[in-house]
C-alpha beads as a LAMMPS data file, in Angstrom:
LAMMPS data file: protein, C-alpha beads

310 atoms
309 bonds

1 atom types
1 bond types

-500.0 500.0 xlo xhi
-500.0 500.0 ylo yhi
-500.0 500.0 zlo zhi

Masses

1 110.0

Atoms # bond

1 1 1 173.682 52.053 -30.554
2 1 1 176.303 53.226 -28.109
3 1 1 178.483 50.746 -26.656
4 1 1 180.304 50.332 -22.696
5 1 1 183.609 49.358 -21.734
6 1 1 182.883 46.345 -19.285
7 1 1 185.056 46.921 -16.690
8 1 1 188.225 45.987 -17.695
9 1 1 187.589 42.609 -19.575
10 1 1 187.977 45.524 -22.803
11 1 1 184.956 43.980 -23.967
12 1 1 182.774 46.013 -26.212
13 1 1 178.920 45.163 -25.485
14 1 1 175.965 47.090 -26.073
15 1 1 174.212 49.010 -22.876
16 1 1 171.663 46.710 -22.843
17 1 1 171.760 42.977 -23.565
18 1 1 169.507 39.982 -24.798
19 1 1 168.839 38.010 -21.728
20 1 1 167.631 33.895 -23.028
21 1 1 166.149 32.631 -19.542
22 1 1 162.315 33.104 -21.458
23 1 1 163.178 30.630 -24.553
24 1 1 162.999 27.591 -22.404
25 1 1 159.503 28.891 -21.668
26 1 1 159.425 29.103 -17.693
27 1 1 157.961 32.674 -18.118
28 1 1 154.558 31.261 -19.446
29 1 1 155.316 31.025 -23.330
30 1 1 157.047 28.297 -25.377
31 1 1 159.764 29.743 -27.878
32 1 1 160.410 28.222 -31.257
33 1 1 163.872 28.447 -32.852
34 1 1 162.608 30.824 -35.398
35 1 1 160.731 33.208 -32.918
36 1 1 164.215 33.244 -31.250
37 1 1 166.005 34.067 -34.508
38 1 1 163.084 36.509 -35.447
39 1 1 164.477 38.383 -31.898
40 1 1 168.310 37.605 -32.237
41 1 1 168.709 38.898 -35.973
42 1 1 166.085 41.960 -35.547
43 1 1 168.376 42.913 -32.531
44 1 1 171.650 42.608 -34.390
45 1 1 170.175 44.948 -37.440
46 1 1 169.700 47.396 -33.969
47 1 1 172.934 47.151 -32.516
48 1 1 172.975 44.566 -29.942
49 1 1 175.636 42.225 -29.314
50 1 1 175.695 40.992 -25.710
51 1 1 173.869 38.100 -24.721
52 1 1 173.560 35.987 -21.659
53 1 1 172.224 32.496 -21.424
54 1 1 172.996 29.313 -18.932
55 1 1 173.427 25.704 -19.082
56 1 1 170.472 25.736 -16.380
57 1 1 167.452 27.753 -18.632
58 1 1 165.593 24.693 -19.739
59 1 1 166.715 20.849 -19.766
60 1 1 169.622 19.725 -21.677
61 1 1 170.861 23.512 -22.553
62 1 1 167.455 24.490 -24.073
63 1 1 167.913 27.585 -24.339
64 1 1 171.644 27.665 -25.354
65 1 1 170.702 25.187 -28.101
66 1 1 168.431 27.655 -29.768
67 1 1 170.627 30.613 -29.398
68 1 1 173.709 28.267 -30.878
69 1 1 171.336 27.591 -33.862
70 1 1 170.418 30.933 -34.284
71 1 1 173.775 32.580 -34.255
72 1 1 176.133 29.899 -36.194
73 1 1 177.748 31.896 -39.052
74 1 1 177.062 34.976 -36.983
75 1 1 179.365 34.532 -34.086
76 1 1 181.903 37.152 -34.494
77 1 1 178.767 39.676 -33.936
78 1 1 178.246 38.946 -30.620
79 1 1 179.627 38.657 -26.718
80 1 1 178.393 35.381 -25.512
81 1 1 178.114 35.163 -21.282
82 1 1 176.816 31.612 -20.087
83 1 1 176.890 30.369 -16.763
84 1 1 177.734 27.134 -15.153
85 1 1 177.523 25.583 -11.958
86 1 1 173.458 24.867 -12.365
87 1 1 172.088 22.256 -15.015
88 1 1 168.306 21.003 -15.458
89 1 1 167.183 17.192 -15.916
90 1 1 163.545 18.154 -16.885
91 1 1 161.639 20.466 -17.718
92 1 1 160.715 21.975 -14.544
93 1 1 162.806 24.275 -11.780
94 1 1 162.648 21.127 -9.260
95 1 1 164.963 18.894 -11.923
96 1 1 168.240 21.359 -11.490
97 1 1 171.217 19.478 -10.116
98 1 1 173.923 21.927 -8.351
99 1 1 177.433 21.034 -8.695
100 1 1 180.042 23.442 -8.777
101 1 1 183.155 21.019 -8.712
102 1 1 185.536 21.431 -10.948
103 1 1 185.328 18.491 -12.463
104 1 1 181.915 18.995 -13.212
105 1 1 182.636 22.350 -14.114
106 1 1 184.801 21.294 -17.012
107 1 1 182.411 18.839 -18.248
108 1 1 179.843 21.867 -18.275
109 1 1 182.020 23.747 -20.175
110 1 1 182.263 21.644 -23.241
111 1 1 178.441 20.779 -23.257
112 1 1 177.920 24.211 -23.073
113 1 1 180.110 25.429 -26.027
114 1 1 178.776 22.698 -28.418
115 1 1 175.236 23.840 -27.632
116 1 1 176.339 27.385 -28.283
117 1 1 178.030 26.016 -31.717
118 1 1 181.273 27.608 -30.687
119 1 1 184.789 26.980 -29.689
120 1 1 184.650 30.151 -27.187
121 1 1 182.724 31.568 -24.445
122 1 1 183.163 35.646 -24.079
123 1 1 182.139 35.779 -20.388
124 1 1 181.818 32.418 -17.929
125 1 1 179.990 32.969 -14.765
126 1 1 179.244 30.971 -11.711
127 1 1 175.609 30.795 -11.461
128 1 1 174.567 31.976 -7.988
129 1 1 176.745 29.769 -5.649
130 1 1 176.714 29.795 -1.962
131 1 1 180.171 31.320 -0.468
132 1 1 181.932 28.023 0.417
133 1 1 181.339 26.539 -3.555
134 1 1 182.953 30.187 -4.687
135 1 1 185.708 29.496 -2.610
136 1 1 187.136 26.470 -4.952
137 1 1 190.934 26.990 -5.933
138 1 1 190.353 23.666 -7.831
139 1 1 188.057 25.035 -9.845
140 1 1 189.702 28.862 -10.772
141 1 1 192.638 26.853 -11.743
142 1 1 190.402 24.718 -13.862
143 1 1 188.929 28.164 -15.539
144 1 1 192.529 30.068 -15.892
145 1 1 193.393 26.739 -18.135
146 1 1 190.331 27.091 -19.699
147 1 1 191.641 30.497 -20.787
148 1 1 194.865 29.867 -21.879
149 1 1 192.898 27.229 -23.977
150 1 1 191.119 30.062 -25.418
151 1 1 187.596 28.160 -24.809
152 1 1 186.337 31.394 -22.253
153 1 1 187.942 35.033 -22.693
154 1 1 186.897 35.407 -18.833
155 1 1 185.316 34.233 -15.640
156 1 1 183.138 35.781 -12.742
157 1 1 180.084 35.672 -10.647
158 1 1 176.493 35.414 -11.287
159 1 1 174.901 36.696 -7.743
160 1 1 172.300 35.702 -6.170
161 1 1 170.320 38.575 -3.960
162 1 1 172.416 38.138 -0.932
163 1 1 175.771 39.177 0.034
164 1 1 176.536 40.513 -2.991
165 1 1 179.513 42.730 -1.760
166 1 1 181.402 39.791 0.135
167 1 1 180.821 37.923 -2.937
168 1 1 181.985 40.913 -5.391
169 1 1 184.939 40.795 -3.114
170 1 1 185.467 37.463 -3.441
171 1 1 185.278 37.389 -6.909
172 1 1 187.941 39.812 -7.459
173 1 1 190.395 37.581 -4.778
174 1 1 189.882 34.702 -7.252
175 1 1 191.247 36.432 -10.261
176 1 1 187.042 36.994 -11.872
177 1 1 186.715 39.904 -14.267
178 1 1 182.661 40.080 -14.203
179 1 1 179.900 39.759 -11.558
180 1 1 176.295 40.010 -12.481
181 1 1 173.810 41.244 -10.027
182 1 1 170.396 42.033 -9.447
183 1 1 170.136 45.554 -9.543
184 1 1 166.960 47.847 -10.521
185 1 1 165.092 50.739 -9.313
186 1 1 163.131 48.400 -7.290
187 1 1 165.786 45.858 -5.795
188 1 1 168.851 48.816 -5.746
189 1 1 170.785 47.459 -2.668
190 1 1 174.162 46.753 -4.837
191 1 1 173.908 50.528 -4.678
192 1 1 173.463 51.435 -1.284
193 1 1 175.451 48.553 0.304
194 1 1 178.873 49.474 -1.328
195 1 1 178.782 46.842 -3.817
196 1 1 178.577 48.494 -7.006
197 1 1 181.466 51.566 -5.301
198 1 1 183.541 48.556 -5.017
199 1 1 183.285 47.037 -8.122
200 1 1 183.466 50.351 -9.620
201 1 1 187.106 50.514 -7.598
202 1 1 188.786 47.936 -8.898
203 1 1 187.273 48.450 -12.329
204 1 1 185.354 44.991 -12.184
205 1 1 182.923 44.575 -14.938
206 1 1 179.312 44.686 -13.569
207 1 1 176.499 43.295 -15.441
208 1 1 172.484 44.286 -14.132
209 1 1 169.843 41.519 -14.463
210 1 1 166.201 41.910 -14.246
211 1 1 166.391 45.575 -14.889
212 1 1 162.911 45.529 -14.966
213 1 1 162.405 44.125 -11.771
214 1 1 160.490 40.225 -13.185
215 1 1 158.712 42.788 -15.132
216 1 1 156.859 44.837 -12.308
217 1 1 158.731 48.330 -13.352
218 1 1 157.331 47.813 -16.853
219 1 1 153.917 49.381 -15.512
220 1 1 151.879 46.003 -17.183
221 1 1 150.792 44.740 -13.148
222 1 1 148.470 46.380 -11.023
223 1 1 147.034 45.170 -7.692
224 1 1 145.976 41.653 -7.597
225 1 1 147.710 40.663 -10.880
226 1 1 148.274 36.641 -11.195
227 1 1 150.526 34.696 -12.781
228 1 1 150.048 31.026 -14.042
229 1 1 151.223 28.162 -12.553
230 1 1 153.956 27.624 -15.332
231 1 1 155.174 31.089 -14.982
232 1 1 158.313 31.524 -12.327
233 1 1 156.675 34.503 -10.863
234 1 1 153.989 32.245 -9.744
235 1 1 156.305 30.651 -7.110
236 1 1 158.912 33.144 -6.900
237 1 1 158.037 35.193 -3.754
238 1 1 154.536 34.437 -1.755
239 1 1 151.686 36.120 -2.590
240 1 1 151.704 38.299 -0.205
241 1 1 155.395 39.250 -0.822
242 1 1 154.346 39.412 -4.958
243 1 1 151.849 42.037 -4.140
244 1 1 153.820 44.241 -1.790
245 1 1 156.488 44.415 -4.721
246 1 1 153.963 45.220 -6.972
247 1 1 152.485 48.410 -4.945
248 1 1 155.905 49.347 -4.861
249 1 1 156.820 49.386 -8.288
250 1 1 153.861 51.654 -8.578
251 1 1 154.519 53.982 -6.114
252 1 1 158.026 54.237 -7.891
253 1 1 156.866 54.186 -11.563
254 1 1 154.353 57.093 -10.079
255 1 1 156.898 59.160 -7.762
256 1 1 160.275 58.396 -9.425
257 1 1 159.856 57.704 -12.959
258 1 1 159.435 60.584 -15.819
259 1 1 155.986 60.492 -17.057
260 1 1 157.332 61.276 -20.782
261 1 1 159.047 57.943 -20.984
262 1 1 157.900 53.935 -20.843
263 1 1 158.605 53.265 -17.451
264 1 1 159.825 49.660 -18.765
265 1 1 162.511 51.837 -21.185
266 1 1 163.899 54.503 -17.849
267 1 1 164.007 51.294 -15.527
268 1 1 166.638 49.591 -18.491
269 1 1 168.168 53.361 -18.901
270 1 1 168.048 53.645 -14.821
271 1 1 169.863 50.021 -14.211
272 1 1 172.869 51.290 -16.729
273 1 1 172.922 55.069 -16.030
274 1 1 175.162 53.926 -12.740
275 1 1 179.195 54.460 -13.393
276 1 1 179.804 50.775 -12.449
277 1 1 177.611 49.425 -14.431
278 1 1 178.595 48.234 -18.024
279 1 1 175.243 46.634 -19.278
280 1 1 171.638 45.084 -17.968
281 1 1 170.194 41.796 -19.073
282 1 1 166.748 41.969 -20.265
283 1 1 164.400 39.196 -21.434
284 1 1 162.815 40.690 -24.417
285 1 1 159.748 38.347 -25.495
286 1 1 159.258 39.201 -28.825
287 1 1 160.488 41.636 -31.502
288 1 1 157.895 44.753 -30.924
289 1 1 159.073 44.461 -26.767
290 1 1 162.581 44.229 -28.962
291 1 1 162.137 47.497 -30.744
292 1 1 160.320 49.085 -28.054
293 1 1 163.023 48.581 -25.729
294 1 1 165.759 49.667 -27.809
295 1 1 164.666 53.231 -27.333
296 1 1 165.531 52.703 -23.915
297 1 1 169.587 53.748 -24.951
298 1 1 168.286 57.117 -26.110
299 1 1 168.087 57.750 -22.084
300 1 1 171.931 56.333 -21.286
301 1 1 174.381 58.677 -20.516
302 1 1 176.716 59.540 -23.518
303 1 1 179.329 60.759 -20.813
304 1 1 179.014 57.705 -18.830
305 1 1 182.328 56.528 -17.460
306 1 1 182.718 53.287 -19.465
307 1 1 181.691 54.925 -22.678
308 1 1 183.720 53.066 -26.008
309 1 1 185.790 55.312 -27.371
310 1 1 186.826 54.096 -30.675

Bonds

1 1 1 2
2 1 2 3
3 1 3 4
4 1 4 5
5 1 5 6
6 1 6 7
7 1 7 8
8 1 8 9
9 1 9 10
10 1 10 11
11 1 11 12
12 1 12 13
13 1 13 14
14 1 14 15
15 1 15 16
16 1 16 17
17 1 17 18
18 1 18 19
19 1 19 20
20 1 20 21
21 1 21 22
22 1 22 23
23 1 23 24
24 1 24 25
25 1 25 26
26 1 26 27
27 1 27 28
28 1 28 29
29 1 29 30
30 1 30 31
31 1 31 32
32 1 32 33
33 1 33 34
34 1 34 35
35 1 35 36
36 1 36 37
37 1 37 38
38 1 38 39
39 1 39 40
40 1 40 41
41 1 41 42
42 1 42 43
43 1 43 44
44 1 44 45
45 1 45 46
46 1 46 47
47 1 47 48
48 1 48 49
49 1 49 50
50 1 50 51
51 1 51 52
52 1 52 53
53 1 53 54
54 1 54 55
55 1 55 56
56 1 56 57
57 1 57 58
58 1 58 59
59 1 59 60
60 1 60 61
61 1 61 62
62 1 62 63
63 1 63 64
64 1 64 65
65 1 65 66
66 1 66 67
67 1 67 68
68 1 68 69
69 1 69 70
70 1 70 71
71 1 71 72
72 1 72 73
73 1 73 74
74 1 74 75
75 1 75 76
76 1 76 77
77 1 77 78
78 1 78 79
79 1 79 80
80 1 80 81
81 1 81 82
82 1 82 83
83 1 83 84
84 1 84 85
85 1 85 86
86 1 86 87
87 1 87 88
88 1 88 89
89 1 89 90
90 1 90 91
91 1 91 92
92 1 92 93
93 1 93 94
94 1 94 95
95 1 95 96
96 1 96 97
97 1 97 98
98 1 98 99
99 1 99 100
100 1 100 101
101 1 101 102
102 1 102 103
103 1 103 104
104 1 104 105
105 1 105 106
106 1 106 107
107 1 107 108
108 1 108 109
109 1 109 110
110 1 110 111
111 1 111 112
112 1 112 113
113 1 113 114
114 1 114 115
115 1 115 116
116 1 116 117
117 1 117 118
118 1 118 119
119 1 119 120
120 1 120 121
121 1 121 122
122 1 122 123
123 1 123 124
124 1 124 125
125 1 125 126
126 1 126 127
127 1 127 128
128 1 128 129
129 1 129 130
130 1 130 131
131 1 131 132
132 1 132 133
133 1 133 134
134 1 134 135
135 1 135 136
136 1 136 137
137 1 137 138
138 1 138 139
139 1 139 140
140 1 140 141
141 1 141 142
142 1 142 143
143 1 143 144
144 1 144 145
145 1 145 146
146 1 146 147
147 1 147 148
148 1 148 149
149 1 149 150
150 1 150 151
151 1 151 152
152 1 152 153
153 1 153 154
154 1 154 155
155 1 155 156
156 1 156 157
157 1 157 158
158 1 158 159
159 1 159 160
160 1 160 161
161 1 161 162
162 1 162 163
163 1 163 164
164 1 164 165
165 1 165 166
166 1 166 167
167 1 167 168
168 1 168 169
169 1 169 170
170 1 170 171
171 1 171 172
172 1 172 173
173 1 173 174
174 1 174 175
175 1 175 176
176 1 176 177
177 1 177 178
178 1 178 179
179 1 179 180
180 1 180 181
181 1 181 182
182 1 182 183
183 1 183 184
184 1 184 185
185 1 185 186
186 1 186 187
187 1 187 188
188 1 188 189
189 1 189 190
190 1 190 191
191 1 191 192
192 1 192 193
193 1 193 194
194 1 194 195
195 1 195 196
196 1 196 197
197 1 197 198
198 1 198 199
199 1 199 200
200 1 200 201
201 1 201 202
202 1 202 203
203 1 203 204
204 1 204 205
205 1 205 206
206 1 206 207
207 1 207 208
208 1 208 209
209 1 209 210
210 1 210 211
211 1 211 212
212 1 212 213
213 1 213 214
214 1 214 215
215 1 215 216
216 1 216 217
217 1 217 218
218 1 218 219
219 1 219 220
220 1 220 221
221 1 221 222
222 1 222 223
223 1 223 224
224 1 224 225
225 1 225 226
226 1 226 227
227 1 227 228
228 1 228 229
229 1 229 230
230 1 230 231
231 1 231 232
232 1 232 233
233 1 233 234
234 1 234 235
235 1 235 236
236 1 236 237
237 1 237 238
238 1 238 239
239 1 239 240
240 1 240 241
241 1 241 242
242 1 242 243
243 1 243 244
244 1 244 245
245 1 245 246
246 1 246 247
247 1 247 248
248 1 248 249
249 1 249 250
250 1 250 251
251 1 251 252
252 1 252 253
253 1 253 254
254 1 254 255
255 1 255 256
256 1 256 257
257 1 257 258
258 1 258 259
259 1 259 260
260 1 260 261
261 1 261 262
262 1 262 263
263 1 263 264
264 1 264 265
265 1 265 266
266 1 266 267
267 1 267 268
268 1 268 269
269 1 269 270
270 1 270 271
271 1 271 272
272 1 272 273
273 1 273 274
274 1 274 275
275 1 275 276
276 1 276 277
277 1 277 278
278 1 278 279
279 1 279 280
280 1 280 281
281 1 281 282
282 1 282 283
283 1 283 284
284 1 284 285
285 1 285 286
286 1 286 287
287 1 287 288
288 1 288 289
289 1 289 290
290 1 290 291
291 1 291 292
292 1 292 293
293 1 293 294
294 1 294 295
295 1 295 296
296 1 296 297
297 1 297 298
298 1 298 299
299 1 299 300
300 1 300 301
301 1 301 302
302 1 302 303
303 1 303 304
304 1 304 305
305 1 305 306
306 1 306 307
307 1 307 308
308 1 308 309
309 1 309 310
C-alpha cells in the first residue's frame, strides 16, 4: 500500500479508505460485528488505515459502535474521521434529528468517542450543513478547545452536492483542515467548478466519497435495475433520475474507462488520481469486494503530489 499526505493535517492515510455508512444496513444488508471485523482486520493485513464513519449511520451510533468494538486494542493502526452535526432516533432515514449547535455539538462529541472506544478522533467533520449552521463561531471555538483537549486532531466539512466551493471556502475561513466531497467520474463537478483547484491552493485536505458513484460505476446495474425498499438508492433520486444516472455510468464505463481494468477499481483509482485529492471513501460490503478493491491502488499515481515520503 502507498500512502497520501492529506493536505496539510500531515496525516498519513491510505489512498483509499473504509467507508462504515453499509454496517447499519441502509444499503439492503444487516452487518454483524464479526462480518465487520472479518472486513476491518482483512483490510489492516492490506494496508488500510483510514476510516470514516458518523454519529448519524444507524440509531444510537450503530455503526460507530461496531467499528469501536472491532478496533479496541488496534487503535494506533488507524485514522478515525466521524462526523457530527446529524444523529438517528430509529432505525430509519426519517428518525435523524439535525442540530449543529455547539452545545449539541459537544455532547456529540463525547457519545461519539465512547462508541468509537477512544479518547481521540483523527478527523471531525460537519456532516452536510446548510451555509448559515457552518457559519457558527460558537461552535469552531467549541472544536479548537476540543483540540487543545486532544479529543479531535482536526475539524472540517462533510459536503453535501451543492455549493461545494463556497463551502470549501468557508471551511478554510473557519480554521477546518479537511472537506469531504462527492466527487467521481460520474458526479465530477468539484473538478470543473474550481473546488478541488482551490482546495488544492491552500493545501486543504480533500477526502472523495462515493467514488463509485452509489455503486453505478462498478458496472453491476444495467437498464431497469431496482433496488428494495430498504435500500437508500430506492429513494435517493426518482426513478426516472436513477435510470438516467445509470445510462450514464454506462456510456462512461463504455467510452471512458480502460477495458483491461474493473471499472469499480479505475473509478476508486480515477476519484484519487486528482492532485487535490488525498483519499476516497468506499463502502466495501464484504471481504472478496475488500480484496478486489484493493487492486484498485495498483492504478494511483506513484508521483502524485501528496505522495508520503518517509
Amino acid at each position: 500500500m502507498n500512502y497520501r499526505r492529506l493536505g496539510r493535517t500531515n496525516l498519513k492515510v491510505s489512498p483509499i479508505g473504509l467507508g462504515t455508512w453499509q454496517y447499519c444496513g441502509d444499503w439492503g444488508k444487516d452487518f454483524s460485528v464479526d462480518e465487520v471485523k472479518s472486513i476491518l482486520d482483512r483490510a489492516s493485513e492490506l494496508g488500510f488505515n483510514m476510516i470514516d464513519s458518523a454519529a448519524g449511520y444507524g440509531p444510537n451510533h450503530l455503526s460507530e459502535h461496531m467499528i469501536g468494538e472491532v478496533l479496541e486494542g488496534n487503535r494506533d493502526k488507524w485514522v478515525i474521521s466521524t462526523k457530527f452535526g446529524r444523529y438517528r432516533t430509529g432505525v430509519t432515514e426519517d428518525t435523524v434529528v439535525c442540530d449543529f449547535s455547539a452545545e449539541a455539538v459537544k455532547g456529540q462529541l463525547e457519545d461519539s468517542l465512547r462508541a468509537l472506544r477512544t479518547d481521540h478522533i483523527d478527523i471531525y467533520l460537519m456532516h452536510s450543513a446548510p451555509t448559515d449552521k457552518i457559519a457558527n463561531d460558537e461552535l469552531w471555538t467549541m472544536l479548537d478547545k476540543a483540540k487543545a483537549e486532544g479529543k479531535i486532531g482536526c475539524y472540517g466539512l462533510s459536503l453535501g452536492g451543492t455549493n461545494t466551493l463556497k463551502h470549501s471556502e468557508m471551511a478554510d475561513t473557519f480554521g477546518c483542515d479537511v472537506v469531504m466531497m462527492v466527487y467521481n467520474a460520474l458526479d465530477n463537478g468539484p473538478g470543473k467548478d474550481g473546488t478541488l483547484k482551490f482546495c488544492e491552493s491552500v493545501d486543504m485536505g480533500v477526502m472523495a466519497r462515493v467514488p463509485l458513484a452509489q455503486g453505478y460505476l462498478s458496472g453491476k446495474y444495467k437498464p431497469g435495475a431496482k433496488f428494495e425498499a430498504r435500500d437508500v438508492r430506492s429513494y435517493y433520486y426518482s426513478e426516472e433520475v436513477t435510470q438516467q444516472r445509470i445510462a450514464k455510468a454506462i456510456d462512461i464505463i463504455g467510452n471512458e474507462f480502460p477495458s483491461d481494468i474493473t471499472p469499480a477499481n479505475w473509478a476508486m483509482a480515477w476519484a484519487v488520481n486528482h492532485p487535490a485529492v488525498g483519499t476516497c471513501v468506499t463502502g466495501f460490503k464484504n471481504v472478496n469486494q475488500l480484496e478486489g478493491g484493493a487492486k484498485a491502488v495498483e492504478y494511483t499515481f506513484s508521483n502524485h503530489p501528496l505522495a508520503w515520503n518517509d
